[in-house]
C-alpha positions as CSV (number, residue, x, y, z in Angstrom):
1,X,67.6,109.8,66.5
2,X,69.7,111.0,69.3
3,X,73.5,111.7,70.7
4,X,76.8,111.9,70.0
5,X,78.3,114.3,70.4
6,X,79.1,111.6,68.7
7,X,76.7,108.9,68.5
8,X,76.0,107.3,66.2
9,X,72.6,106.8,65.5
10,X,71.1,109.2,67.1
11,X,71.6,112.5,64.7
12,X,68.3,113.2,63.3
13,X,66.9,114.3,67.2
14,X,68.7,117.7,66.5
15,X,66.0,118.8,64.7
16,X,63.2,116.9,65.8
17,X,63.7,118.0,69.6
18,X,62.4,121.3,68.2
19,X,59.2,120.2,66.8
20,X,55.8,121.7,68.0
21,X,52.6,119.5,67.5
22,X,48.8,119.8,67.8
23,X,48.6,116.4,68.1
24,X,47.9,115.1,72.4
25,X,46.3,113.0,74.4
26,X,42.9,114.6,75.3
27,X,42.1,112.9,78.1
28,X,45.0,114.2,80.3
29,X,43.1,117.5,80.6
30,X,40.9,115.6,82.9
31,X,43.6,116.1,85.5
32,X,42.6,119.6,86.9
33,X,45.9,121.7,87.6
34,X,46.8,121.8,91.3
35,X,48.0,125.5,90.5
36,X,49.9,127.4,87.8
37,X,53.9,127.8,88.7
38,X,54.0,131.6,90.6
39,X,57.2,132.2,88.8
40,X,58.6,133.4,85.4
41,X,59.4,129.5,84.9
42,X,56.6,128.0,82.7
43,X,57.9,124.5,84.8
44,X,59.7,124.9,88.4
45,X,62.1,122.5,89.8
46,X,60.7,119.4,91.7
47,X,56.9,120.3,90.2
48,X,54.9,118.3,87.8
49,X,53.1,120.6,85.3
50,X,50.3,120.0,82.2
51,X,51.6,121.6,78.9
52,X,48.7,124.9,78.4
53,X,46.8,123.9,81.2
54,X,49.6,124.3,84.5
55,X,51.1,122.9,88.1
56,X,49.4,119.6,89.0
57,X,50.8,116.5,91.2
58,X,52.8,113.4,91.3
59,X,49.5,111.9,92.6
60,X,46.8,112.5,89.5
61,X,50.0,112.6,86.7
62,X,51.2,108.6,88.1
63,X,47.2,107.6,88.8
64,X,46.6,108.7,85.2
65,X,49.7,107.0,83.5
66,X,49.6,103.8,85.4
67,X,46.4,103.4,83.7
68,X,47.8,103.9,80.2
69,X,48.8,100.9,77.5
70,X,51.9,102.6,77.2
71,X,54.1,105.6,79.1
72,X,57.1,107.2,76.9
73,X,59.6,108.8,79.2
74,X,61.5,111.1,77.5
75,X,65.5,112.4,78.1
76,X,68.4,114.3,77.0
77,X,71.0,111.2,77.1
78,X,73.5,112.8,79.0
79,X,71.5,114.7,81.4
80,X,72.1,112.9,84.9
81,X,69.2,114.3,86.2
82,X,66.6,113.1,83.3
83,X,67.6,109.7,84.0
84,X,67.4,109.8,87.7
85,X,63.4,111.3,86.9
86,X,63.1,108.2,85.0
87,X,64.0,106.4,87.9
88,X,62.0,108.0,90.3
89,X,59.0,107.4,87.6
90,X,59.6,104.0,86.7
91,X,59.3,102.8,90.7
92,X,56.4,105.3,91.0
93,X,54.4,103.5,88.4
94,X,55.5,100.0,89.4
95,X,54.3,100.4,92.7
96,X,51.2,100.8,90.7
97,X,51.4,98.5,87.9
98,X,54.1,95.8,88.9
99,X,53.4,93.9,85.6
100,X,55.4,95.9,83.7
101,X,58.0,95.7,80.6
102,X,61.0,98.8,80.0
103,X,61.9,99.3,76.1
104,X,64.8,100.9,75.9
105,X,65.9,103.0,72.9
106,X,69.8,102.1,73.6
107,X,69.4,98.4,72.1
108,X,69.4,96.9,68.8
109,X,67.3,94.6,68.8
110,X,69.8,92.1,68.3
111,X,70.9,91.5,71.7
112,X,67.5,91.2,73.1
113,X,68.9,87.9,74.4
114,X,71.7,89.7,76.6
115,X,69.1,91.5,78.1
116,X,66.8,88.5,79.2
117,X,70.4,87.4,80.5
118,X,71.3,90.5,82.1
119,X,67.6,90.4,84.0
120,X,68.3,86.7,85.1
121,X,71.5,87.6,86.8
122,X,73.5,86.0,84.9
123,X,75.9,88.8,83.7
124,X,77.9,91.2,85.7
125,X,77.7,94.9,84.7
126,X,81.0,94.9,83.0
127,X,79.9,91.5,80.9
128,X,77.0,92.9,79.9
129,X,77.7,96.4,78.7
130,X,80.3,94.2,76.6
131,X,77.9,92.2,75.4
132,X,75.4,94.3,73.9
133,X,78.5,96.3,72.5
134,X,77.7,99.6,74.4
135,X,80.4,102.2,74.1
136,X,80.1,101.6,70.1
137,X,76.2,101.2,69.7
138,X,75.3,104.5,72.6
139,X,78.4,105.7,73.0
140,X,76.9,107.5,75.7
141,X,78.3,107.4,79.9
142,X,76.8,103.5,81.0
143,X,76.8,104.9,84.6
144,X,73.7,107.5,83.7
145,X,71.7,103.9,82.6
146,X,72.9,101.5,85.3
147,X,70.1,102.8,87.5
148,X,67.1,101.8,85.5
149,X,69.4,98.3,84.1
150,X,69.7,97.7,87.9
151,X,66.1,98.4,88.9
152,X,64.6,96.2,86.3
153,X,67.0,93.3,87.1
154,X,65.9,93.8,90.7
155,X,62.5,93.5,90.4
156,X,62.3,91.1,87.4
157,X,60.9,93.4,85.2
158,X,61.7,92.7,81.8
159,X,63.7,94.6,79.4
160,X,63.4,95.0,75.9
161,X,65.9,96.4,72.9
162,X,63.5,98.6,70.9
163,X,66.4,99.8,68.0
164,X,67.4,98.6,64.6
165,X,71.1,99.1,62.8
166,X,71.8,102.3,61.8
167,X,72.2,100.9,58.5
168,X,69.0,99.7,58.1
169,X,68.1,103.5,58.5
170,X,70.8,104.7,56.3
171,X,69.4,102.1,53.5
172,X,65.5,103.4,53.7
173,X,66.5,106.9,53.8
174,X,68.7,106.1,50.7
175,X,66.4,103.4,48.9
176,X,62.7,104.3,50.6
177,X,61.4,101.4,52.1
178,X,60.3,99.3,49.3
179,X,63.8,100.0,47.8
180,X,65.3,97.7,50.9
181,X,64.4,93.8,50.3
182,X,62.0,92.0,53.0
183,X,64.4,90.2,54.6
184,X,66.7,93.1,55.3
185,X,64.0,95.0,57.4
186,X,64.1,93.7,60.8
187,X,60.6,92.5,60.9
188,X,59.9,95.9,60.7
189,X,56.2,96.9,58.6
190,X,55.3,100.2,56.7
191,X,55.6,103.0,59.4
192,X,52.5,105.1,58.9
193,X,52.7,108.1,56.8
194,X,53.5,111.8,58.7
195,X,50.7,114.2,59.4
196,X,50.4,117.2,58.0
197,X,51.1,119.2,61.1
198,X,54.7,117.3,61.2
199,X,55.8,118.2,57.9
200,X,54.1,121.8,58.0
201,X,56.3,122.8,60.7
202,X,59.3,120.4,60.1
203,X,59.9,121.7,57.5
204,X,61.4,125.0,57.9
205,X,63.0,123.5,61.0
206,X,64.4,121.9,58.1
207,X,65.6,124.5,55.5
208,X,67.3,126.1,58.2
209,X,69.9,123.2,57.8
210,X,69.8,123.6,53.7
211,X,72.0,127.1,53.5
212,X,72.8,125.4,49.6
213,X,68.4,126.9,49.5
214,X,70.0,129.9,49.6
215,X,71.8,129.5,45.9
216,X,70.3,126.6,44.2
217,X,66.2,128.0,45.2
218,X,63.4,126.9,48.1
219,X,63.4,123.1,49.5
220,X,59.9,121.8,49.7
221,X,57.7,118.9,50.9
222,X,58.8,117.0,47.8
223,X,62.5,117.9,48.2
224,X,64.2,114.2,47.6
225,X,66.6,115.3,50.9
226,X,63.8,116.2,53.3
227,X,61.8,113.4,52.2
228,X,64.6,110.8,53.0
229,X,65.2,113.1,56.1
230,X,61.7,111.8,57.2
231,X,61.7,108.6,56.0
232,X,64.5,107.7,57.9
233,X,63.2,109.9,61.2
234,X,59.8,107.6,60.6
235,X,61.4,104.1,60.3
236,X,63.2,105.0,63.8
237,X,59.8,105.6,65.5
238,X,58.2,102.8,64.0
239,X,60.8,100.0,65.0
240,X,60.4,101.6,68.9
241,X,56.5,101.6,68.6
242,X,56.3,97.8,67.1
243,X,58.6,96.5,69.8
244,X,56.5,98.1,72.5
245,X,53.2,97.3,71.0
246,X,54.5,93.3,70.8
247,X,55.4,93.6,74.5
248,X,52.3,94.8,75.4
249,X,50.3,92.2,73.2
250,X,52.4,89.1,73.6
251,X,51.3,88.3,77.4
252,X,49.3,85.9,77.7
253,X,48.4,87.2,81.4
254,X,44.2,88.6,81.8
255,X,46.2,91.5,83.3
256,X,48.2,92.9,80.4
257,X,51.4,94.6,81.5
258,X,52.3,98.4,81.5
259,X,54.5,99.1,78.8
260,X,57.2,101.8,79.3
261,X,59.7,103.4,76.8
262,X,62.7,105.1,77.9
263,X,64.1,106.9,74.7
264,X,65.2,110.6,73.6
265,X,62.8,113.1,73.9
266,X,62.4,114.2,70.4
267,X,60.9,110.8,69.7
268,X,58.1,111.4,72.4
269,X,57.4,115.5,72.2
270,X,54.1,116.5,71.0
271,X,53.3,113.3,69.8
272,X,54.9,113.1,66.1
273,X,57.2,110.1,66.9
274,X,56.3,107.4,68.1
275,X,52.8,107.6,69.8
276,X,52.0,108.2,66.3
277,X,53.0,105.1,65.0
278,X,51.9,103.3,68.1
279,X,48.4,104.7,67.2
280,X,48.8,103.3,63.5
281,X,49.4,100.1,64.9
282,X,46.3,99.9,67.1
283,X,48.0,101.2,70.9
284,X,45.6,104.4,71.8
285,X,46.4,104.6,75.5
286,X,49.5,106.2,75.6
287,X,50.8,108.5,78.3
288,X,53.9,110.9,77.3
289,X,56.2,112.1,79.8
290,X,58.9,114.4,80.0
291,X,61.3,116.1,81.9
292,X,61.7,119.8,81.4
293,X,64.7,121.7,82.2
294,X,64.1,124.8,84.4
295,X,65.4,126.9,82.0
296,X,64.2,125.8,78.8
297,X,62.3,128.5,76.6
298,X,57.6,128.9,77.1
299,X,57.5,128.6,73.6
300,X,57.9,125.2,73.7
301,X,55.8,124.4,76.6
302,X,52.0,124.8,74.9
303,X,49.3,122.2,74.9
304,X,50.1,118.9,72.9
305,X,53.9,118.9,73.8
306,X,53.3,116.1,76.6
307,X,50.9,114.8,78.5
308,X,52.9,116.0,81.7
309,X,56.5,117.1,82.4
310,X,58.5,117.4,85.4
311,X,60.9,120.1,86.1
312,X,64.5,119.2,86.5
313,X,68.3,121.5,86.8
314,X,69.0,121.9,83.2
315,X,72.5,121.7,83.8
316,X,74.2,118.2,82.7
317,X,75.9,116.6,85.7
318,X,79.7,116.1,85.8
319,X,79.8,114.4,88.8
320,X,80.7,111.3,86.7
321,X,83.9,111.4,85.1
322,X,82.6,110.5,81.3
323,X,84.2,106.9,80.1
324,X,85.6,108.7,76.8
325,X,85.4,112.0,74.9
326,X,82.7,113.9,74.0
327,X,82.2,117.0,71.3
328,X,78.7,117.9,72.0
329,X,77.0,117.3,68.6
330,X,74.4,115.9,67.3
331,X,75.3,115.4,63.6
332,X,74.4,113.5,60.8
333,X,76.9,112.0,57.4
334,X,75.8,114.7,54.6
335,X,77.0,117.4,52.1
336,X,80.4,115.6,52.7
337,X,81.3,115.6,55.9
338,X,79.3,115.5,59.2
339,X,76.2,117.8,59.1
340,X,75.6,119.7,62.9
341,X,72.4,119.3,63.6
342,X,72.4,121.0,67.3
343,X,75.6,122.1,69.6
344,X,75.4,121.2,73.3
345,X,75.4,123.8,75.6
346,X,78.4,124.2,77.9
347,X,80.1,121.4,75.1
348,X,83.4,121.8,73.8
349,X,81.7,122.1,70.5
350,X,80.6,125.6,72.1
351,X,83.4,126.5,73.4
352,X,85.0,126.1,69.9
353,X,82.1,128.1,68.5
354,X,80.9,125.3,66.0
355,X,78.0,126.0,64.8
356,X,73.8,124.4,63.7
357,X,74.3,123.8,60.0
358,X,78.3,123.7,60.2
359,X,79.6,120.5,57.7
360,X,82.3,119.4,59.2
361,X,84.6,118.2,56.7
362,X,88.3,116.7,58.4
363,X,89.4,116.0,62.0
364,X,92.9,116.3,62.2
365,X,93.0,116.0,58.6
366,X,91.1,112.9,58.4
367,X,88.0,113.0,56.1
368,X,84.7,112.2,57.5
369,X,83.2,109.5,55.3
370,X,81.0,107.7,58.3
371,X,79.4,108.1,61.5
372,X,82.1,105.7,62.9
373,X,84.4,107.9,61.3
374,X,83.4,110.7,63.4
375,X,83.2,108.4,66.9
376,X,86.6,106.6,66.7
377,X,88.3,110.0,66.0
378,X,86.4,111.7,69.2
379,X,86.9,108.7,71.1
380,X,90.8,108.2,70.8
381,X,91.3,112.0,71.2
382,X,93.4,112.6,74.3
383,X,92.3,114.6,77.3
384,X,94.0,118.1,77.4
385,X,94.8,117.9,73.7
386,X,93.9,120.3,70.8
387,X,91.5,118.3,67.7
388,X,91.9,120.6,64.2
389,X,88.5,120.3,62.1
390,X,87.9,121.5,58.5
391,X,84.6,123.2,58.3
392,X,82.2,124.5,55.7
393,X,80.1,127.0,56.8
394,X,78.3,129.1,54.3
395,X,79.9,127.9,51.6
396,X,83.3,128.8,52.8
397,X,85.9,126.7,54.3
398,X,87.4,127.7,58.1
399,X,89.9,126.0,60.7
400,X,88.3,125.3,64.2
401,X,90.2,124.0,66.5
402,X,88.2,121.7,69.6
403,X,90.1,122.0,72.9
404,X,89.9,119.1,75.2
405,X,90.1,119.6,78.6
406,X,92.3,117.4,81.3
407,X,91.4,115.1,83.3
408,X,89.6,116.8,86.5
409,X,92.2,115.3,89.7
């Protein structure tokens, strides 16, 4: 995907966090709901709940996932309290299944052996976030991840990078797959081909993003944009779901491990992402998790979303002061500047009344060639200082300026 305000790989979850899917694990409606939520809330705080079915408990949702191949948790990355649920799930299911391995989206794949280091204890937290290069790879506050890095180093659990370079996406959006030679693929195979339900209701998800539709005539399924759009979306999933599938295949122990994933939630909802490609490659079991924010629209919570979610605040903590600057996009390098995908709420992209579908064009009169482009300027912005961008927005160009706060004392 996803999350920069300014990340850099993780762009393409703006749209995908919205997708709706037939496609679910069946035999989670074996867990008979404890009771439906008595509120307006389709999820209440502190509750566990079944997507069309209702309320259950911790009890049946961990005894049913601990016996999966594979659990996805899903998160917003800079949600404090999604990560502290994945905490509180990851030590529920080891207490089950102690033979476990985490994936973590946040890791090329590349410093896999920084991670076996970091597990060893042979790496103090600031060596490793170093290391595996974090503040330009995630670019997202290391203290909402120290947790889970912690709890795996302290019970031996080991971790594994599931990610590839951005520009190995970038090239197979741009090329296809076959267009990118062997050797330049990361190992990676042939991710399995969308469903039809995906691309029926991607894909005016989709043209909702392509305002040029509205001049140069409809985008369809063989649209070269949207087709690169999911080629590049797929190649994501499948680099996750091959990494966990090898971690889950490569023990030699008669008691195979518990697999879990810990990556952005529009790579685990309704089933699109990458439980599809872990089905393609043979991993059937697999258990899909998700927090839910309290106040998160029903129409999203219907059968086939998740095996089970949890209800968590839907605010995003600032009890951490963040380790840089944020915008609150999620944006991708298109039409000539940086494509919005999605505006944070209660982000200073709100605030400056950016909005979905906005190509930003210059920050303070810098043009946007790159996604690195778009992270160094953020980055080295100054708290309490004003940022000027240059933005298209319906085929006409406005000034918006981005007002930094100061420093909280």
């Amino acid at each position: 995907m996803t999350n920069s305000s300014v990340s850099r790989n993780h762009s393409v979850l703006g749209l995908t966090v919205l997708l709706l899917s037939l496609y679910g694990n069946s035999a989670w409606a074996e867990i008979k709901p404890a009771k439906k939520p008595q509120s307006k809330q389709c999820v209440t705080l502190g509750n566990w709940s079944i997507p069309g079915a209702g309320q259950t408990t911790q009890k049946d949702v961990i005894a049913r996932a601990a016996k999966a191949s594979v659990v996805l948790l899903g998160e917003t990355h800079v949600n404090a309290d999604h990560h502290r649920w994945q905490l509180q799930t990851l030590v529920a299911l080891h207490a089950m299944r102690p033979n476990m391995v985490i994936g973590f989206e946040m890791f090329p794949r590349r410093v896999q052996a920084v991670l076996d280091q970091w597990v060893a204890g042979k790496l103090t937290e600031k060596a490793f976030l170093k290391a595996v290069e974090w503040d330009r790879v995630w670019n997202t506050d290391a203290n909402l991840y120290l947790p889970l890095f912690h709890f795996a180093r302290m019970n031996h659990i080991p971790m594994r990078a599931l990610n590839i370079e951005s520009n190995l996406r970038r090239q197979v959006a741009e090329k296809g797959f076959n267009g990118v030679p062997v050797e330049e693929r990361e190992g990676l195979t042939r991710p399995a081909d969308p469903s039809q339900a995906y691309l029926d209701y991607l894909l005016p998800i989709y043209k909702q993003h392509d305002r040029k539709d509205k001049q140069q005539g409809e985008t369809g399924a063989d649209d070269a944009d949207f087709k690169r759009f999911i080629a590049g979306q797929q190649l994501w999933d499948r680099a996750m779901a091959q990494i966990l599938q090898q971690a889950m295949t490569e023990s030699t122990d008669k008691d195979k491990p518990l697999v879990v994933g810990v990556m952005g939630a529009g790579h685990v909802l309704h089933g699109f992402g990458v439980t599809h490609q872990l089905h393609d490659l043979g991993v059937k079991n697999v258990a899909a998790l998700l927090p839910w924010d309290t106040d998160r629209s029903c129409q999203q919570f219907v059968k086939g979303a998740a095996d089970a979610v949890f209800g968590v605040l839907p605010h995003i903590s600032d009890a951490i002061q963040p380790q840089f600057q944020r915008l609150g996009i999620r944006f991708e390098i298109a039409r000539g500047g940086a494509l919005v995908l999605q505006v944070e709420k209660r982000s200073i992209a709100e605030a400056a009344k950016l909005q979905d579908a906005d190509v930003i064009l210059e920050m303070a009169g810098l043009p946007l060639k790159n996604t690195d482009d778009v992270i160094a300027i953020v980055k080295r912005q100054a708290p309490g200082t004003w940022l000027p961008l240059k933005v298209r927005r319906d085929d006409q160009e406005i000034e918006i300026i981005a007002k930094f706060p100061p420093l909280k004392q």
